[in-house]
C-alpha positions, 0 to 999 in steps of 0.5 A: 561748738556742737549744742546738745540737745538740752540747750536746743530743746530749751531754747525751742521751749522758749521760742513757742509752744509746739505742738506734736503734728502726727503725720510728720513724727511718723514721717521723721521716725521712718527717716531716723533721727541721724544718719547712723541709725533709722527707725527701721534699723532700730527695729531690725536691732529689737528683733535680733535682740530678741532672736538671741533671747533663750527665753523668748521661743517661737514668734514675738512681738517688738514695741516702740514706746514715744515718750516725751521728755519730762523737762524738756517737752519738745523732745521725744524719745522712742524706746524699743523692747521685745516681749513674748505677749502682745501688748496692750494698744496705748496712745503713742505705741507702734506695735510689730508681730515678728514671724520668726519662720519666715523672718518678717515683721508685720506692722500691727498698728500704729497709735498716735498721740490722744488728740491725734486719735480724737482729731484724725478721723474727722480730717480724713477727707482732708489727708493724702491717701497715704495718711489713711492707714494711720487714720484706719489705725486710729479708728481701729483703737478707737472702737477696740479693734485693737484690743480684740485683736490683741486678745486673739494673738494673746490666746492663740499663744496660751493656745499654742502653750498649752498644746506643746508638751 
């Protein structure tokens, strides 16, 4: 008998309290949580959603938003959309610039959970080299990098939208 996912979650939620570990969500994320369908590959769906959108003209910007379950606090889910502004940086939110002339989506950033943002940049020292763009993410939203960046792409459209006749 296949479990769902209810009942695992619950029976996890009695075992122990657990925690959400950062580094290791990312990880899973990129893998995919089944075979069928990765995180990129969910990406890649957005983006063509997007492309298909008559509304949407000229490079957009795709959000993936972690959300934990309201019962079930084990479980996370990421919700992906498309929008024509940029957003703006939140905790849990992994933001992609798509260039639609060249067909390529830039990652912009990364934002974890609000205890990662506060703990990752002390541990720095203690991380693979291959943590460190996540802990360059974290102390970018921390001291508003993000946002400004986010204002000079959002400006950059209305420029564009202005100019065009």
């Amino acid at each position: 008998m296949v479990e769902t996912i209810g009942k695992i979650a619950t029976d996890l939620q009695v075992k122990a309290d657990m925690q959400t570990d950062s580094i290791e969500l990312q990880r899973e994320m990129l893998d995919g949580s089944n075979s069928e369908k990765s995180f990129e590959d969910e990406v890649r769906f957005t983006i063509n959603r997007g492309l298909k959108d008559s509304e949407i003209n000229g490079d957009f910007f795709v959000v993936v938003l972690t959300k934990k379950e309201r019962l079930l606090k084990n479980v996370l889910r990421n919700y992906f959309f498309y929008r024509q502004s940029c957003p703006t940086p939140e905790f849990d939110q992994t933001v992609y610039h798509y260039h639609r002339k060249v067909d390529e989506a830039e990652n912009l950033w990364t934002v974890p959970n609000n205890a990662a943002c506060r703990f990752l940049p002390e541990l720095s020292k203690d991380l693979p080299e291959d943590q460190m763009r996540l802990v360059y993410m974290v102390e970018a939203f921390n001291n508003g990098d993000l946002d400004r960046l986010c204002s000079k792409l959002n400006l950059k459209k209305e420029s564009k939208i202005l100019i065009t006749p």
